[in-house]
C-alpha positions in Angstrom: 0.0 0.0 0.0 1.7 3.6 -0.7 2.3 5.7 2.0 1.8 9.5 2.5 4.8 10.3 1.9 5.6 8.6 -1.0 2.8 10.1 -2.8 3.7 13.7 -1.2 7.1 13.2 -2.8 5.5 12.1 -6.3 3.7 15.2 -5.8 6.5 17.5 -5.2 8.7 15.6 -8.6 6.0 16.7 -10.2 6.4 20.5 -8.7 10.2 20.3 -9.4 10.0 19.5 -12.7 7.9 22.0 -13.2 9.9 24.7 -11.7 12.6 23.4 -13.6 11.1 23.5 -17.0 9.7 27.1 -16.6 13.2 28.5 -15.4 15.1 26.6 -18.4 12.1 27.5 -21.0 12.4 31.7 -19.7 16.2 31.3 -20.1 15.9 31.1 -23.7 16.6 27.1 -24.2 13.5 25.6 -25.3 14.6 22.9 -27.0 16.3 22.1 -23.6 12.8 22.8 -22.1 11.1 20.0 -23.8 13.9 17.5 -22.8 13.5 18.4 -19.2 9.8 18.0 -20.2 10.1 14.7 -21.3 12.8 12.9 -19.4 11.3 14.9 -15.5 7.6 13.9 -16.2 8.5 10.8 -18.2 10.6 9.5 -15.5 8.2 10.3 -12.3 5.8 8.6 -14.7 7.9 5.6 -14.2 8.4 5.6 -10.8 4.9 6.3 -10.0 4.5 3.0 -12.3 7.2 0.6 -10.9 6.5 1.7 -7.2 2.8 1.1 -7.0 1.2 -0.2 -10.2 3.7 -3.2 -10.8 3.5 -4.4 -7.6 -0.3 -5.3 -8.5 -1.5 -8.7 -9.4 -4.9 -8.1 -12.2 -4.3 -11.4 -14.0 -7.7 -12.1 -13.2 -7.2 -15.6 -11.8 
């Protein structure tokens, strides 16, 4: 089962990456941008994925 806290700091990745893309997107580098984009939200994605969704048995048997 995921705890608080774990889901408080999936919450704040999210934040951070955020924060991070705005500051690199205003600085002029917006290619850059959309790799912090993809790689910061892409990889919470997969954390989010192989902490609590993986775990889960739905074979259906």
């Amino acid at each position: 089962m995921a705890r608080p806290f774990e889901a408080l700091l999936l919450v704040a990745g999210f934040v951070a990456v955020g924060l991070i893309d705005y500051w690199v997107a205003v600085s002029g580098y917006a290619d850059l941008s959309i790799v912090v984009w993809i790689v910061g939200y892409g990889g919470l994605v997969l954390i989010g994925w192989y902490r609590w969704l993986r775990p889960l048995d739905i074979t259906g048997q």
